[in-house]
C-alpha positions in Angstrom: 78.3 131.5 80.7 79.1 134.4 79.6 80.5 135.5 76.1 83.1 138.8 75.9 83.6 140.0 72.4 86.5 142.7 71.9 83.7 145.1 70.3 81.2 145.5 67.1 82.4 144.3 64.0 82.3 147.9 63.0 82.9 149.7 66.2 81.8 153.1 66.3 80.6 155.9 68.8 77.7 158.2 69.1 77.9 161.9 67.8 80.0 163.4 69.7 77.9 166.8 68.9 74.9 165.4 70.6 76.4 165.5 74.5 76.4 169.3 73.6 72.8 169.8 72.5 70.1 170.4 75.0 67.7 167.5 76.4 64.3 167.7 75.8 61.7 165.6 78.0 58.0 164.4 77.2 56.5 162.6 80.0 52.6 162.4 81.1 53.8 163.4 84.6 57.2 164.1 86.3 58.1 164.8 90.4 61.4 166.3 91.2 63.4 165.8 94.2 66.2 168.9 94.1 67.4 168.3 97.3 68.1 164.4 96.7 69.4 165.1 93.2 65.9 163.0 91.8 63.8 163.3 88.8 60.8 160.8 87.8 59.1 160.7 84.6 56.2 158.7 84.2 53.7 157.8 80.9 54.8 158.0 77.4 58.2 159.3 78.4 60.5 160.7 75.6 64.1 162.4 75.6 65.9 163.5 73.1 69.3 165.5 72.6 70.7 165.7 69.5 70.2 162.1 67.3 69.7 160.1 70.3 66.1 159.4 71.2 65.2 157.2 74.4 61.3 156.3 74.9 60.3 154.6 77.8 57.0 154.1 79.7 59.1 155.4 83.3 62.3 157.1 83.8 64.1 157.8 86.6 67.1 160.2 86.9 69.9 160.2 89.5 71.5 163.6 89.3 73.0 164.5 92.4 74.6 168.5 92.3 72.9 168.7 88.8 75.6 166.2 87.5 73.7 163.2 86.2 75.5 159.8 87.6 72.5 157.6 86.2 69.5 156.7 83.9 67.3 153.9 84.6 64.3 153.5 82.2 61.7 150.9 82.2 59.2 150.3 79.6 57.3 147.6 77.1 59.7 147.9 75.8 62.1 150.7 76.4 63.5 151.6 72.8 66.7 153.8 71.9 68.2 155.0 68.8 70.9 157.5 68.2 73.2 158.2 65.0 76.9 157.4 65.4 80.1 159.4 63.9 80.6 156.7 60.9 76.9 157.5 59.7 75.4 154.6 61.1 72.1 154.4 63.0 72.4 152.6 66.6 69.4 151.1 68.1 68.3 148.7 70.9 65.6 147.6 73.0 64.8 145.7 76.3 62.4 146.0 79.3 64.7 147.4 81.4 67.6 150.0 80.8 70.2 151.4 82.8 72.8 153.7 81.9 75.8 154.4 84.2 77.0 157.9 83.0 80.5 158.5 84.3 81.4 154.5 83.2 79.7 154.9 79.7 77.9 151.5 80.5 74.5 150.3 79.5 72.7 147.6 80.6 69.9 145.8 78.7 67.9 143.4 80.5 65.1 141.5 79.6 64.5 140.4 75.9 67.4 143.0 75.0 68.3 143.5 71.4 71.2 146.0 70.9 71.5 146.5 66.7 74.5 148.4 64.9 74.1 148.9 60.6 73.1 145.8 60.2 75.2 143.7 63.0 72.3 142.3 65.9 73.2 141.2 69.2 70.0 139.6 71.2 69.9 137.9 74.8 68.2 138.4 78.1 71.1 140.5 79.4 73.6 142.6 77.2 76.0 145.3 78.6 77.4 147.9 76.5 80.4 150.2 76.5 79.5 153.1 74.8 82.9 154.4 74.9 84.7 151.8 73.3 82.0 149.2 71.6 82.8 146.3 74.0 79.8 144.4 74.7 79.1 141.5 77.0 76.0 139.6 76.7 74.7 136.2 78.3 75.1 134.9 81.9 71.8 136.0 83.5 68.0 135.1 83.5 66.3 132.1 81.3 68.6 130.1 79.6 71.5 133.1 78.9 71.8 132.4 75.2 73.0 135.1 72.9 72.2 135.3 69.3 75.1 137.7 67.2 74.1 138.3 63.8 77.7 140.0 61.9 77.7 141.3 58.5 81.6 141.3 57.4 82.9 144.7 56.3 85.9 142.7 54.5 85.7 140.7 51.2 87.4 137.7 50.2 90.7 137.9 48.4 90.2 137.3 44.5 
C-alpha cells in the first residue's frame, strides 16, 4: 500500500541559483559515450553545483544532444544534500538513486531516507517531486512500511 502525502510539512525547493552554477565531477575513472549521449563515473564519485552535493560509488548519465534527461547513481549508500530557498538543508540517502530531470522526480530505493530541517521520511522506496515537495513512499520491496517523523511549524492556541 502506498501512502501519498500532499508535500513536506514545510515544503520548500532547492536554490534556484544552483541550476546556474557549473558541475563539478570527482570520480576514480569515467568513459564517455558522445555519440550515444553517455557518461559513466565509477569509484568515489562526487558532483557538486552550487549547494547540492551527490556522492555515489557509480554514476551514470543519460544526456542525449548534451541535454541531460537522467541521473542514476548507485552507491553504499548513495548520499545527497543540497540547501533549499527557506535556508534549510535537504538530505537523503538510499542504495539506489534515480533522478528524472525534465519530471523533477527522484527516486530512492533501498533503505531510503529522504530528511527536510528536521522532518524524516524512511522506507524501502520513496519518490520525490522536487518541484513541488510531493512525496510518495511505500508500496515496493520488504514489507513497504514508511516511517514520517514531522516537527509542527504551528503552535497551539493559548
Amino acid at each position: 500500500m502506498c501512502l501519498l502525502l500532499a508535500g513536506i510539512t514545510s515544503t520548500a525547493h532547492a536554490l534556484k541559483s544552483d541550476v546556474e552554477a557549473p558541475v563539478q565531477i570527482e570520480a576514480d575513472s569515467a568513459v564517455f559515450d558522445k555519440m550515444a549521449g553517455t557518461a559513466t563515473y565509477e569509484g568515489n564519485v562526487s558532483i557538486k553545483q552550487g549547494t547540492l552535493e551527490i556522492l555515489a560509488t557509480r554514476i551514470e548519465i543519460n544526456a542525449p544532444n548534451n541535454e541531460i534527461v537522467s541521473i542514476f547513481a548507485i552507491g553504499v549508500p548513495v548520499s545527497l544534500k543540497q540547501k533549499m530557498d527557506n535556508g534549510k538543508l535537504a538530505s537523503g540517502k538510499a542504495r539506489e538513486m534515480h533522478y528524472l530531470v525534465k519530471e523533477k522526480r527522484l527516486i530512492l530505493d533501498g533503505d531510503a531516507e529522504l530528511l527536510q530541517d528536521q522532518d524524516r521520511f524512511t522506507s524501502n522506496h520513496i519518490e520525490y517531486l522536487t518541484g513541488t515537495g510531493q512525496l510518495q513512499a511505500g508500496g515496493k520491496g520488504k514489507s513497504g512500511r514508511v516511517s514520517a517523523v514531522f516537527y509542527p511549524t504551528n503552535k497551539a492556541a493559548e
